[in-house]
TIBA-227982 format. One record per residue (C-alpha): residue number from 1; residue in one letter; x, y, z. Coordinates in nm, 4 decimals. Example, Ala and Ser with C-alpha at 12.3 -4.5 7.8 and 13.67 -1.06 7.14 Angstrom:
BEGIN
<n->1 res->A c1->1.2300 c2->-0.4500 c3->0.7800>
<n->2 res->S c1->1.3670 c2->-0.1060 c3->0.7140>
! end
This chain:
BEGIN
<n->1 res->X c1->0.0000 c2->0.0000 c3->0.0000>
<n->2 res->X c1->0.1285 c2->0.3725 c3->-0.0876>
<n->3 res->X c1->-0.0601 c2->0.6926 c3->0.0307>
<n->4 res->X c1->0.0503 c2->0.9514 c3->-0.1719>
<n->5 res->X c1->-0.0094 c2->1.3600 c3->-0.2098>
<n->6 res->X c1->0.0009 c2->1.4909 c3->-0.5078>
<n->7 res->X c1->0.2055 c2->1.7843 c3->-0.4114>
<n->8 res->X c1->0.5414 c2->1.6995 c3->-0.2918>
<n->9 res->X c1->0.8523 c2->1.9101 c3->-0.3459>
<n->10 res->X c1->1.1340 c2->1.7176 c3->-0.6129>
<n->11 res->X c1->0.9080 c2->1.4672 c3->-0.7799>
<n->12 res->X c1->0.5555 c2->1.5339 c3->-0.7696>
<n->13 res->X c1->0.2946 c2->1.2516 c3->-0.5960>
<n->14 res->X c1->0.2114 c2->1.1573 c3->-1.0269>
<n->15 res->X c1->0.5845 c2->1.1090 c3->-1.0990>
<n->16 res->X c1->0.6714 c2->0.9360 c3->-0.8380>
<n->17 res->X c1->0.3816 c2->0.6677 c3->-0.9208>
<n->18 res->X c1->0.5614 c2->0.6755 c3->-1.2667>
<n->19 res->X c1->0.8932 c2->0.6006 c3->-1.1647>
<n->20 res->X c1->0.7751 c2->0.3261 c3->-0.9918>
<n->21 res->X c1->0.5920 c2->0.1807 c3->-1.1778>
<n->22 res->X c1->0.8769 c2->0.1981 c3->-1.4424>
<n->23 res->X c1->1.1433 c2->0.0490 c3->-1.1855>
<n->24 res->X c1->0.9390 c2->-0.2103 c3->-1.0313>
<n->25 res->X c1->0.7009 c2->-0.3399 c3->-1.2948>
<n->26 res->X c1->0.5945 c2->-0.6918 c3->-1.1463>
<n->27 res->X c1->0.5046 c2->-0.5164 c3->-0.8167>
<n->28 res->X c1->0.0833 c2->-0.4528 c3->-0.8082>
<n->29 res->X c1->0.0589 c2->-0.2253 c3->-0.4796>
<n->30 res->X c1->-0.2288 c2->-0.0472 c3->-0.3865>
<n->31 res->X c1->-0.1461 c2->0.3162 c3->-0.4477>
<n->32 res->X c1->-0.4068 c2->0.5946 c3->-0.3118>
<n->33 res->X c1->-0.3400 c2->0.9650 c3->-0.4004>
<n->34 res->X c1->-0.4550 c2->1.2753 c3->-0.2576>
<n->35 res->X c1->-0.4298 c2->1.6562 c3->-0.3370>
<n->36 res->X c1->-0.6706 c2->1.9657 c3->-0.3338>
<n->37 res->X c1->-0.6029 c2->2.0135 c3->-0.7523>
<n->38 res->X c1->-0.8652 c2->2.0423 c3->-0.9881>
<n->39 res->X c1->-0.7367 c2->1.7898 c3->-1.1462>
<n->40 res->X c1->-0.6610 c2->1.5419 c3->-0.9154>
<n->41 res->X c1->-0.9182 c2->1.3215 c3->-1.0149>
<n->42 res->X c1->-0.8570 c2->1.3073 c3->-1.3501>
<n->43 res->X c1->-0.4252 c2->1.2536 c3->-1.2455>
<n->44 res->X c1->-0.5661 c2->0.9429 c3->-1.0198>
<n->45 res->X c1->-0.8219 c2->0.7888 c3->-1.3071>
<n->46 res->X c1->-0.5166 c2->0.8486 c3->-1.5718>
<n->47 res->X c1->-0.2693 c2->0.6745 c3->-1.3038>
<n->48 res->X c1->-0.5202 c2->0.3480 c3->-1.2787>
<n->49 res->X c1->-0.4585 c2->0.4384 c3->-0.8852>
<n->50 res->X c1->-0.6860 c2->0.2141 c3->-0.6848>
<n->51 res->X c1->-0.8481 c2->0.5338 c3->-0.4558>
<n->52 res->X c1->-0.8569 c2->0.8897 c3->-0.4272>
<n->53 res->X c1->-0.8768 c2->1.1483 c3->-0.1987>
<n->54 res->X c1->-0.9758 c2->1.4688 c3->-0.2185>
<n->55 res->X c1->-0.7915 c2->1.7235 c3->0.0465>
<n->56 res->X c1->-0.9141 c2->1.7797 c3->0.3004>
<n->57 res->X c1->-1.0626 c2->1.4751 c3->0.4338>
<n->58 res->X c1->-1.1459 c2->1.3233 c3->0.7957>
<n->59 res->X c1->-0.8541 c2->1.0646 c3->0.8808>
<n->60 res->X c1->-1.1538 c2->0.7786 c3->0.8977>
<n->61 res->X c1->-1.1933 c2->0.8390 c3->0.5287>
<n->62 res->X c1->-0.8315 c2->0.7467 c3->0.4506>
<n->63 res->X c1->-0.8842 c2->0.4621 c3->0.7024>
<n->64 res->X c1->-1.2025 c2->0.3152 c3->0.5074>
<n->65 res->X c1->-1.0014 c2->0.4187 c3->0.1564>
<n->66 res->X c1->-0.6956 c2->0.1854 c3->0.2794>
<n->67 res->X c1->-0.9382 c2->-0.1123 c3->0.4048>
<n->68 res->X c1->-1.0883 c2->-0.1303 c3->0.0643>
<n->69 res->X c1->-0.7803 c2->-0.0914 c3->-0.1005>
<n->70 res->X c1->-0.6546 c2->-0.3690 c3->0.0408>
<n->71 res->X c1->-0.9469 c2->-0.5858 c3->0.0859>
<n->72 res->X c1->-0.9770 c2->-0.5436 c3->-0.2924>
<n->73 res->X c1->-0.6093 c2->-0.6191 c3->-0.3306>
<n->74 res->X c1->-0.6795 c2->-0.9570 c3->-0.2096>
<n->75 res->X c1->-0.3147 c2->-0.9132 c3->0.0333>
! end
């Protein structure tokens, strides 16, 4: 499982999902991404990432987001 923001400061959350995804191409991991963008959404749907968050949110949303995630996930 990652939990990612969108908005971090040398790679953004998007690349970052890239690169791995690049380096480590057998590995399936639940990846959930949040930001306050517009177009965060659209970023996550594009990405194939299994949830997304839209900032702000209540902790017990990122809670029920990572029990899906992973109950989906099958691991």
């Amino acid at each position: 499982m990652v939990v990612i923001d969108f908005g971090l400061p040398v790679l953004s959350g998007p690349e970052v999902v890239q690169e791995w995804r690049t380096r480590r191409p057998d590995e399936q991991v639940p990846i959930i991404g949040m930001s306050a963008l517009p177009e965060g959404p659209d970023v996550a749907h594009r990405l194939h990432l299994s949830s997304f968050l839209r900032k702000p949110f209540e902790i017990d949303v990122l809670v029920t987001a990572i029990h899906a995630d992973v109950a989906r996930s099958g691991k």
